[in-house]
N, C-alpha and C positions, 0 to 999 in steps of 0.2 A: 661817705657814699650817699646817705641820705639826703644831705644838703644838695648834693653837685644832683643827683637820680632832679631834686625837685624845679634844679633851674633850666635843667635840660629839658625838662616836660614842659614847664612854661614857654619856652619858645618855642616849643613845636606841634604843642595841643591846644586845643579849646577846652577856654577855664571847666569846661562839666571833668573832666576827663583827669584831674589832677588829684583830685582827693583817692582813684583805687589808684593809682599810678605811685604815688606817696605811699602808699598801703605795701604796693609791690616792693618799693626799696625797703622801705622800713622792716617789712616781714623779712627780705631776705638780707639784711643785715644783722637781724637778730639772732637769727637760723646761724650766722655764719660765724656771730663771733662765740655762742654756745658750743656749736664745732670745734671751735678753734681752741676754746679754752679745755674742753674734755679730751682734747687731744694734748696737749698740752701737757697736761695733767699726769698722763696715761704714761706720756715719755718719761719725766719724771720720776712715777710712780715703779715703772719698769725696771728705771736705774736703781731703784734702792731708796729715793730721795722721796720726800713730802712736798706738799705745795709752797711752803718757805723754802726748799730746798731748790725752785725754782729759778729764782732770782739768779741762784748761783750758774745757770747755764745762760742768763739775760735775758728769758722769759718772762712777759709781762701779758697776764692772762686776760686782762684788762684791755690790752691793744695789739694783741697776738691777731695777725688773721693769715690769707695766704692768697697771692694773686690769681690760682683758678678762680676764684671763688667773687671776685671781682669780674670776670670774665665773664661768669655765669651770670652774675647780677645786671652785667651790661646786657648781655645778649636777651635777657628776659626783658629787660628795658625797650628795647629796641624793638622787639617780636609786640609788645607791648604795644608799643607808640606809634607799629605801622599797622596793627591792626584795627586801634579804636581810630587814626585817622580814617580809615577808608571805610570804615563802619559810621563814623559821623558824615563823613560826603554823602554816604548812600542814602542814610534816614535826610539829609535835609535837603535832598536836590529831588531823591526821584518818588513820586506818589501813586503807592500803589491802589488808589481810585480812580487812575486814569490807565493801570499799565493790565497786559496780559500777557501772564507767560507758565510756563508748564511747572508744576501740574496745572492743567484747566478746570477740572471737576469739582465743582463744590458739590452742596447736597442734591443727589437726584443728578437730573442733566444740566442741571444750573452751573452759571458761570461766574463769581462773586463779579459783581459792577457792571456786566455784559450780557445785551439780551442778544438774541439770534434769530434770522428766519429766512422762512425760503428753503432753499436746499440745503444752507448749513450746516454740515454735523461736525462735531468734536469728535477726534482722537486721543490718544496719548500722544502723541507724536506732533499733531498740527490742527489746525482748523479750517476746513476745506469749506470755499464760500460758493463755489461751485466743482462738479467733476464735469471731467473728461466726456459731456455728453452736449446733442444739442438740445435750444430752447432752456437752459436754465437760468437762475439767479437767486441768488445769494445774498448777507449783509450781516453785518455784525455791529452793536453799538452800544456805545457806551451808556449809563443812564445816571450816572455824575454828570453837569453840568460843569466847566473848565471856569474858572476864577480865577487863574493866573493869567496875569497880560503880558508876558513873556516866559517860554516856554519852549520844549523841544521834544520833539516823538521822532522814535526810532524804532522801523518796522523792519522786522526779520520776515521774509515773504520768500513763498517759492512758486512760480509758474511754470509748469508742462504739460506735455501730454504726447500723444501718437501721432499729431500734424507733421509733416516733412515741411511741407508748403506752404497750406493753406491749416488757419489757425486762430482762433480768437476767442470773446475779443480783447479780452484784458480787465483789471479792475481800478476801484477808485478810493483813495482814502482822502476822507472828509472833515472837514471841522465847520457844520451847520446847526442853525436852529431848529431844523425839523429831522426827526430821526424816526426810523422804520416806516419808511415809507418809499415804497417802492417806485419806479419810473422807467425810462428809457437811457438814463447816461448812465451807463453802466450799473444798471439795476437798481437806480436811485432816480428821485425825482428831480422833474429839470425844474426850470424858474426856481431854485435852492437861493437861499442867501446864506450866503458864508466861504467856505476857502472850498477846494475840491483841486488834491493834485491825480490827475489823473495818468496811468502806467499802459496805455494803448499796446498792441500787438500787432494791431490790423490796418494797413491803408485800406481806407474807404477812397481816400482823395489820389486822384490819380493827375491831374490838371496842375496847374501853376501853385508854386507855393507848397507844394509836398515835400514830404520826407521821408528819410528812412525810419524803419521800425522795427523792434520798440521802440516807442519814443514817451519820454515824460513830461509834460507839460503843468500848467497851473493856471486853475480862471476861478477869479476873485467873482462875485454876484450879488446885488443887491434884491434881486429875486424879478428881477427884469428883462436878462437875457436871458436865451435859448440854444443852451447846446447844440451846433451843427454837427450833427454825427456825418452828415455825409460828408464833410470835409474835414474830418477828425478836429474838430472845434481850433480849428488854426484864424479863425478872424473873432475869437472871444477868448483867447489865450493870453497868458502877462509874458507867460516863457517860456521855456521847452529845450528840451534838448536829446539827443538819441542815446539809448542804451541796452546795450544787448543783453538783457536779464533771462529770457526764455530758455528752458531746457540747459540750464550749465549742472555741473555734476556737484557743487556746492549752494548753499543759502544764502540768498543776494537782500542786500541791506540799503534802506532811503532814510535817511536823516533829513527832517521837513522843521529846521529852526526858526524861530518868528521872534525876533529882537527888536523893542523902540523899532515899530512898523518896518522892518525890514526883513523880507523873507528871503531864506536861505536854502536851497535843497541842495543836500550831497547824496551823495551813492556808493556801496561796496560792493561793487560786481565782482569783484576780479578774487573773493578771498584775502586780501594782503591786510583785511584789520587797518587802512588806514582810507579817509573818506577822501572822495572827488568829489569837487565841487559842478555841481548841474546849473544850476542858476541863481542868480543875485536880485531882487528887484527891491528898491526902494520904495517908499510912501504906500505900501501896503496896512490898510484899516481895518483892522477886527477886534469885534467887539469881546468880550468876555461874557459868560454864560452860555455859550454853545455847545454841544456837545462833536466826540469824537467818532467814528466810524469806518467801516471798510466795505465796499460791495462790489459785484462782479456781475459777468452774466457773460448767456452767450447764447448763440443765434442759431445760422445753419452749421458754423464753425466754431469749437468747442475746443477747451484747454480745462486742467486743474488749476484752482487758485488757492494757493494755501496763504495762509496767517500762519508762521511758525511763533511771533511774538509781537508784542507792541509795551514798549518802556516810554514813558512820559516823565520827562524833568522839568522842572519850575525853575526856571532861570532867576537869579539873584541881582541880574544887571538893576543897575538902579534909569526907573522909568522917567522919558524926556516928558511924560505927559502928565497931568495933572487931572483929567477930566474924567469925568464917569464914562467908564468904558462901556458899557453896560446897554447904553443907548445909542452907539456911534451906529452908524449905517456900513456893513462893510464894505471897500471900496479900495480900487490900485491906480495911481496916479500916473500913470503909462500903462498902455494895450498894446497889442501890435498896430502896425501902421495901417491905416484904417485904407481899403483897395475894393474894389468892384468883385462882386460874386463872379464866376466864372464857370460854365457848366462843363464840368468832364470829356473830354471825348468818348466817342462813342466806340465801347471792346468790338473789336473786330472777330467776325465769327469762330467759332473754333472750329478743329479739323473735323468733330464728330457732324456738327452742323453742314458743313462746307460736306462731307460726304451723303446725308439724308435729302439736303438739296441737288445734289450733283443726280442721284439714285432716282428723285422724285423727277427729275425734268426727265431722266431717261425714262422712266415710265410712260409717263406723259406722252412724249417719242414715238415712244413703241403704239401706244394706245391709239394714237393718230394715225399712225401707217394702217395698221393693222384695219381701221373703221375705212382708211383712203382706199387698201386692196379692197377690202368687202364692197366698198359703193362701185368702184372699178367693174368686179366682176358681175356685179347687179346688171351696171350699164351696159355691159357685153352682152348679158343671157336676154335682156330686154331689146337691143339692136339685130341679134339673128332672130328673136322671133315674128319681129318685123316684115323682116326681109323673106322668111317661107312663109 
């Protein structure tokens, strides 16, 4: 059992893992065949007979044992083999200097690796980067620096609030070189250089080339462009695509993976535990040493933006590139297709308006008649006095 316990483990562990696994069969070998032999013994003994007397029933105390006990050794084996696997995946893929997840509280109101500001507060429950209010913002960031050149973040995120209709605007999770610093693209500063997927809520862009919303997009930055908020950054985008995440009654999930410069976003709206792919774009350039982040904000229209979690895995792909990453400028080899600005049309009044104008002209109206009869009757009381 010992032998067969150690060939099994080799094939299916990492060498660390072999020496308490050997420990396990070897221990429960020993256990079994001491068992076996006191038991043994005991039958024997019961009969009237001694341990020479054993022989004569074809008991051999020596190599007596009994197939539960095999059973048991297997199954401890096995309970064994799938625990330290999934225990060695987790210590070597996922770093938790990059990750957050509940409990949040370290000492005080500190975050171990994560500083926060703005209207950020922690819960137990989640990390809210903005509430349900207008004029806020929010952000949370990491203060590790990222060293891996392939890697993958997976943010557990919740967005709601009390909008039926009208609701925004949404947040942004980042991978840039400047961190806590506040701005306009979703409560982060523009001219950024580095990744920025952003999770919108709100058409600003009504004109050519809109979408439905939410919608998720990604604009790569060497710290050159200028987020167009007013056209939800659809002509400095690599990709995008729509997702209904707002207001569902479960925790909706974006997987943002970056392999040999190829960026990958999926998403788990729907609950099913299994990802959809958002978008694929190739020749995607980012550096290593940047840090991670999340911010939000919001305007005259207001939503909650939770952080329920953020796990960072270091991908093991072996890299196409050799070069110091370190210094690369980051950059995406396809934008959208590059088209002429285009101004909005113009909203058409609403009914409140359309009634305060209707109201003002009758005013107006009246105000006229009413100065027309007084001149009227002027004219009259001044033509009979004329005339006597």
């Amino acid at each position: 059992l010992y032998s067969l316990g150690r060939l099994i483990a080799s094939q299916i562990l990492p060498p660390a893992c072999l020496p308490a696994c050997s420990i396990i069969v070897l221990v429960t070998t020993a256990l079994e065949a001491t068992s076996t032999s006191k038991r043994n013994t005991s039958i024997a003994t019961s009969q009237g007979g001694t341990a020479k007397d054993m022989q004569m029933f074809g008991i051999d105390s020596r190599k007596a044992t009994t197939f539960p006990a095999y059973v048991v050794s297997g199954l401890l084996l096995l309970l064994f083999v799938r625990h330290s696997s999934q225990q060695s995946d987790y210590n070597d893929y996922m770093k938790r200097e990059h990750s957050l997840f509940k409990p949040y509280q370290g000492s005080g109101m500190t975050i171990p690796y994560w500083d926060f500001i703005g209207t950020t507060f922690v819960t137990n429950s989640y990390v809210r980067l903005t509430p349900d209010l207008q004029s806020k913002n929010g952000a949370i960031w990491n203060h590790v620096p990222c060293t891996s050149i392939n890697w993958e973040l997976q943010v557990n995120f919740k967005v709601h609030g009390k909008g039926k209709d009208l609701y925004g605007d949404g947040f942004a999770l980042w991978y840039s070189r400047d961190r806590l610093q506040t701005g306009p693209v979703f409560g982060s500063k523009d001219n950024f250089m580095g990744l920025a997927i952003i999770l919108d809520t709100y058409s600003n862009h009504n004109g050519p080339h809109n979408h439905q919303h939410p919608y998720i997009s990604a604009m790569v930055n060497n710290g050159s462009l200028s987020y167009d908020h007013d056209r939800d950054g659809t002509h400095t985008q690599i990709a995008g695509c729509e997702a209904k995440f707002r207001n569902v009654e479960f925790d909706t999930q974006i997987n943002i993976r970056y392999e040999n410069d190829v960026l990958t976003v999926f998403t788990d709206l729907e609950n099913k535990a299994t990802w959809k792919e958002c978008f694929r774009v190739e020749g995607v350039k980012l550096p290593t040493g940047y840090y991670f982040g999340a911010s939000a904000t919001t305007g005259d229209l207001s939503d909650n933006h939770d952080i329920i979690s953020i796990k960072f895995f270091e991908l093991e792909a072996p890299s196409l590139l050799a070069e110091d990453r370190r210094q690369i400028v980051p950059s995406a080899a396809t934008f959208e297709a590059p088209r002429e600005h285009k101004d909005d049309p113009k909203p058409g009044m609403s009914n409140v308006k359309i009634f305060f104008l209707i109201l003002l002209s009758m005013l107006i109206v009246v105000v006229l008649v009413v100065i027309g009869i007084m001149f009227y009757q002027k004219h009259q009381e001044n033509a009979r006095k004329r005339f006597y």
